[in-house]
N, C-alpha and C positions, 0 to 999 in steps of 0.2 A: 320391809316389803319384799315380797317375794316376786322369784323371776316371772313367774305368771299372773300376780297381778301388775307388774309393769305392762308386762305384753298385753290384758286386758286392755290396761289405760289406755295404751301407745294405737290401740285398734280400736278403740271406742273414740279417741281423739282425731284419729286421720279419717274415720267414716263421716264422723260429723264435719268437721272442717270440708271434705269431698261436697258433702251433700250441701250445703251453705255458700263454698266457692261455685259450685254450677249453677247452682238457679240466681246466685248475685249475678254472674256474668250471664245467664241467660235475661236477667231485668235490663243487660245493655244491649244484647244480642238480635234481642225480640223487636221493640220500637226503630231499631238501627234497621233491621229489614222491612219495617213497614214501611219507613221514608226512605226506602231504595237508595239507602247508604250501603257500599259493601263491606262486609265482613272478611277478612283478609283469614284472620286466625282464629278460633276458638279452642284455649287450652287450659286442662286443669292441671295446676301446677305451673312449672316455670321450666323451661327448656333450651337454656344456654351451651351451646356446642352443638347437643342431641338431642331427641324423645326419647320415650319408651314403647310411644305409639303415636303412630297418624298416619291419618285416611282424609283426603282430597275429596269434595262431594259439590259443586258446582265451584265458585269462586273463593270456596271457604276451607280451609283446612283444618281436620276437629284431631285432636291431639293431649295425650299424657306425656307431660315434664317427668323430669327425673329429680327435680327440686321442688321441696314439700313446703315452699310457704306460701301458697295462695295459687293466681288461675289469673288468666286476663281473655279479654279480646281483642284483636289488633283490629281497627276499624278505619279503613283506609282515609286519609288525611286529617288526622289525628294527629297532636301531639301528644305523644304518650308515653309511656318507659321503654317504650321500643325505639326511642329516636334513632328514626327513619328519617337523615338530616337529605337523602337523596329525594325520596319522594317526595317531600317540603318545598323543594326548591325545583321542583315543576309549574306550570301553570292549574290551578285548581280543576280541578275534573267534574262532570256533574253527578255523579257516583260517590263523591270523596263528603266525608263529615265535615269538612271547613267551608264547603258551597250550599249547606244548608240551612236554613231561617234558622234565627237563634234560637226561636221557642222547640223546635223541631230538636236541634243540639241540645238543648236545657234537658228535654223529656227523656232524650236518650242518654245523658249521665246522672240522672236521679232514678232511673228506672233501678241499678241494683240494690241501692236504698230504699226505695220501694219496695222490693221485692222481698228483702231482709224482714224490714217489719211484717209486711202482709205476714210473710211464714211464722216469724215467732206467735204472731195472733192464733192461725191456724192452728199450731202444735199446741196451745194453749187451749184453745176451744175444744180441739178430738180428745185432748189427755182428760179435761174435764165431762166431756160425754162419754167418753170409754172407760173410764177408771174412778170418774166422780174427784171429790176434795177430800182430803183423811190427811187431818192433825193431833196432835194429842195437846188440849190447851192447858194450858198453865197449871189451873186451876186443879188438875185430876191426877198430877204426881204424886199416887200414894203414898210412895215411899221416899220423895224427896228428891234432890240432886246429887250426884255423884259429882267432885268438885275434882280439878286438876292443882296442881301444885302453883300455879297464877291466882287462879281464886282463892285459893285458901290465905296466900300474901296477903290480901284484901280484908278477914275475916271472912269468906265465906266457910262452910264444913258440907262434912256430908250431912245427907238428910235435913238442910232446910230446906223450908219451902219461897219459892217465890213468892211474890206480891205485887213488886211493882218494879221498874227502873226510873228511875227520875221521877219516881209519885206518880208513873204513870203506868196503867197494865199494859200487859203485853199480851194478847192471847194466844198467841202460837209459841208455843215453848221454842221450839229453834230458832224464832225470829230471835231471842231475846241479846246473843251476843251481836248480830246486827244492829240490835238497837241502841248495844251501849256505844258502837261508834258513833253511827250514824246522830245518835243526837248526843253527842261527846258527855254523854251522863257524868254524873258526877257525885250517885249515891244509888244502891239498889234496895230495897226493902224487903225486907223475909221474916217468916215465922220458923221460929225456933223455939223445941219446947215447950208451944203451946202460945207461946212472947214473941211481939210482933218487934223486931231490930232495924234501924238503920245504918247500912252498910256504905261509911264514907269510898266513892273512888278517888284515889289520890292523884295527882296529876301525874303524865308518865304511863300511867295503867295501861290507856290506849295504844300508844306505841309500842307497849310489849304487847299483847293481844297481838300486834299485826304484826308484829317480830316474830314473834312463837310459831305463829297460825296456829296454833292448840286449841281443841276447845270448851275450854273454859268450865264448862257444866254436860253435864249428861242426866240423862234419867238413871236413877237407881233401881236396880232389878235386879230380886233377889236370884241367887244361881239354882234354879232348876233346871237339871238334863233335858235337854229336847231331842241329840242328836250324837253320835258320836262316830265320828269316822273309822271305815274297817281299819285296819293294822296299826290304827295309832296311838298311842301311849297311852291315853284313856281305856280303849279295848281290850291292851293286853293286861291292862292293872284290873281289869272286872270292873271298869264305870259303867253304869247302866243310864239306859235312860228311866227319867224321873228321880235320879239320885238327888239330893239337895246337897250342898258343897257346905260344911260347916267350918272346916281351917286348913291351911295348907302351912304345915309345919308348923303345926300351934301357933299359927299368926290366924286370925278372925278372917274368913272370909265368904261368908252368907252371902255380899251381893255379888254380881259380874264383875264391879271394875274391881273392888278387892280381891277378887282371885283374882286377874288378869296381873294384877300390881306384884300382887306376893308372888307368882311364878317368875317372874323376871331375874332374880338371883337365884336360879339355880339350874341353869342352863344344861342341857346336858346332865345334868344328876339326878337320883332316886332320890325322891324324897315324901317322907307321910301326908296321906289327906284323908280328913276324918268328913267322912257324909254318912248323911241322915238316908235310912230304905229302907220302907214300909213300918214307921218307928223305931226300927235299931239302929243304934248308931255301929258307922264298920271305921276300919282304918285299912287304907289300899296304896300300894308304895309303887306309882308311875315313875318313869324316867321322864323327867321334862326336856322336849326337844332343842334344838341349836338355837330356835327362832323363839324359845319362852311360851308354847302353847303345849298343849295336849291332846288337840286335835276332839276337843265336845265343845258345844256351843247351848247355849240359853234358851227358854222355850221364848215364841216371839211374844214382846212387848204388849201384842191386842188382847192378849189373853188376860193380861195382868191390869189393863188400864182403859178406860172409856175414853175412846178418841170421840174428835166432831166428825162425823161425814157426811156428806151431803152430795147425792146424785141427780145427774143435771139430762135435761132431753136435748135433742140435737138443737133447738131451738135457744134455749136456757142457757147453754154451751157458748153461742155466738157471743153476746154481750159480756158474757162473764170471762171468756178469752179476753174481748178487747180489754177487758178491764183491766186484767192481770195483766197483760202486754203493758199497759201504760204505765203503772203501778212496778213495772219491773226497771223498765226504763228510768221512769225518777228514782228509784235508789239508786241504781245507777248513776247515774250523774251528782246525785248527791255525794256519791263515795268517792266521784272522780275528783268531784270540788272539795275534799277534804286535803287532797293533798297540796293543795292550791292555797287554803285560809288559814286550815288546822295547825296549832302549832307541836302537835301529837304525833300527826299523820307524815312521815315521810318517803319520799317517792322511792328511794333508795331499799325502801322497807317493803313496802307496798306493792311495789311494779315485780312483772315476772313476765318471763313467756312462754314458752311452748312444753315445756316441762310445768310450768308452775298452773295453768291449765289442763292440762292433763291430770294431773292429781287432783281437781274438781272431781271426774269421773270416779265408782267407786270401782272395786279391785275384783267385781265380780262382773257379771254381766245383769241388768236388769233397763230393760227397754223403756220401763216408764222413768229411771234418773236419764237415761241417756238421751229421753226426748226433752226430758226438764233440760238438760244442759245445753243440748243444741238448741232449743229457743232463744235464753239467756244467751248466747253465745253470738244466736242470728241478730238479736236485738242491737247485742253490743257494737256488731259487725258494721250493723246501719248506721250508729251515731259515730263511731270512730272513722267511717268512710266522707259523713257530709261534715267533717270539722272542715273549716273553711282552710285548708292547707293545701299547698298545690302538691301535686300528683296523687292526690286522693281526690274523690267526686266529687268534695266538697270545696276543692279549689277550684276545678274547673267550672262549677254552678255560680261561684262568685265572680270568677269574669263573665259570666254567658250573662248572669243578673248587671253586673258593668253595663255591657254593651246595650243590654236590652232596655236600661234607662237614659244612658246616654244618648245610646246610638252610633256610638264609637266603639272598632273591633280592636282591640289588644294586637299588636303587631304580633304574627309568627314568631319572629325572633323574639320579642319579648314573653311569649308563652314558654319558648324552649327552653330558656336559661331559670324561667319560673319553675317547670319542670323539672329541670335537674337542680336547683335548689331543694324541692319537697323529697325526691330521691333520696340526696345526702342527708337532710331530717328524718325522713323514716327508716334507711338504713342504719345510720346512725342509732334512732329509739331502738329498733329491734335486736341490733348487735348489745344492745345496753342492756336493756330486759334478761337477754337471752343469758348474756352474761353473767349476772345478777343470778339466776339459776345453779349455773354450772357452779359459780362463788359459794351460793347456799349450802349444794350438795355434794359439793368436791373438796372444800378448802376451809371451809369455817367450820 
């Protein structure tokens, strides 16, 4: 990966996280001022010692952290990560979020949960009235799959076709290695040569799949020139566009990922490639670059293959948003409960943080993945906030739900040390994740 597409990632990542941490904390900010609770702080990011900015604007102080994992609001008699063990141990104020009805409290810690979903809906809805649906289904891989060195362990090759995973279709071609987790498949079905195969999954499979993160199958697409960067070893060998790629060093390589595969050993070297231009075949001797490309790329995919699209009016949009928002959340949760029952799925395998999110994002800039992923991301936001854990939202709704059946308030003190309990569990998770990263890409 290159240093620029890190830097893409690393700013396509802190935008989205930005925009997700404001409006969560604006879902606790907003109901906090309607019930004439005050607002102490509102900051994005985290600002232990210093900021980088704040501005005083009535009783509220609005402020950038200089620590990038998150955002809060300090909302005056709160127990919260601020343990503010001074103003605790005052007499309740009528200003202070401890003097107010618990239903009132309840609304005002679910509201960034709220807020969370609402948005992934949203970004869901606009992306489908602005851009419509466009998939390529299963069904219309002309020319087959391009298989990675896991599938091929399997029996899969290039050029079969799909059919089915578990006897069951798949119609969205990239759902499909989702789907062999998600329902811990255990055979895939493909035509080959005309002959319909079943392809046993062995047990095991899954756990590499989410070891690797590689993925598994791609579309095959033969190599025609679409593009070719000025001064780059394509250019200066005379590649044109519309050339066809037919070998690179007498190794076969007609489609994309076979060229991409055969450039890889020979780094840095001249070496022959024979393509197809306006029927003659030529032979043209690139130097292949440090990083194994040549700087051309492929004509795109639409041209070669009938996708499904379907365009939606602002109205059409709304329902088919919520739908996907729900629809995204149950896999979701289905994949979290994998590491929970599965005996595939391990968390050690699985988990990742802020690094291992970021590389979701692609290495370019394109505003329709990056609103796909900030949805996905707002959605996940919501349900990892209302787990019933204290120091997330979802701990404090469980005692406000407590009291509001009993009738009985959880003692202060007993909030505090429940707090700092949920504290050492999610620093703890996050030091772990994060670690788990640095292990992936430093040391293993």
């Amino acid at each position: 990966m290159t240093t620029q597409e890190i830097l893409i990632k690393a700013g396509q990542l802190i935008l989205s996280l930005s925009i997700l941490v404001v409006l969560h904390e604006l879902g606790h900010f907003i109901p906090a001022k309607l019930f004439k609770a005050r607002v102490e702080k509102f900051y994005l990011f985290f600002d232990p010692w210093f900021s980088l900015f704040k501005k005083k604007k009535g009783d509220t102080e609005y402020g950038i952290g200089w620590l990038p994992l998150g955002g809060y609001v300090k909302i005056s008699g709160m127990v919260d990560e601020s343990m503010d063990r001074e103003q605790m141990a005052k007499p309740p104020q009528p200003w202070e979020f401890r003097s107010k009805p618990a239903w009132q409290r309840l609304i005002i810690m679910i509201g960034g949960v709220t807020v969370n979903l609402i948005l992934g809906f949203l970004i869901y809805a606009m992306m489908l009235w602005h851009w419509g649906e466009s998939y390529l289904p299963t069904k219309n891989l002309t020319y087959g799959i391009a298989v990675d060195s896991l599938a091929q362990s399997i029996g899969l090759r290039d050029g079969d076709m799909v059919l089915s995973v578990n006897h069951q279709p798949v119609e969205n071609f990239k759902a499909i290695p989702a789907e062999i987790i998600l329902r811990e498949a255990t055979s895939i079905q493909v035509e080959r040569a005309g002959k319909p195969l079943d392809i046993k999954i062995p047990a095991g499979f899954v756990r590499e799949m989410i070891k690797k993160k590689g993925t598994l199958m791609e579309v095959r697409i033969p190599f025609t020139v679409d593009s070719v960067l000025p001064k780059s070893p394509a250019e200066k060998a005379g590649i044109r566009k519309g050339d066809k790629t037919l070998t690179v060093n007498g190794q076969p390589a007609s489609y994309f990922h076979e060229f991409k595969k055969a450039l890889q050993p020979y780094k840095n070297k001249t070496i022959p490639i024979q393509v197809l231009r306006d029927g003659d075949t030529l032979k043209l001797f690139p130097q292949v670059s440090e990083n194994g490309t040549l700087g051309m790329f492929p004509a795109n995919p639409v041209k070669d293959f009938k996708f499904a699209t379907r365009e939606y009016t602002f109205f059409e949009a709304i329902p088919a948003g919520f739908s996907k928002c729900i629809s995204t959340l149950v896999k979701y949760v289905q994949q979290l409960r994998l590491i929970f029952v599965s005996k595939e799925v391990k968390a050690n395998e699985s988990l990742g943080g802020f690094m291992s999110i970021g590389n979701l994002f692609p290495g370019y800039w394109d505003w329709s993945s990056f609103w796909e992923m900030t949805a996905l991301l707002s959605i996940i936001l919501a349900f990892m906030n209302i787990l019933p854990i204290p120091a997330l939202d979802g701990g404090h709704v469980l005692f406000l739900l407590y009291e509001i059946v009993t009738g009985r308030k959880p003692s202060e003190k007993f909030l505090e040390y429940a707090q700092i309990i949920g504290m050492v569990i999610l620093f703890s998770l996050l030091i772990y994740a994060n670690g788990l990263d640095v292990w992936r890409n430093w040391f293993k």
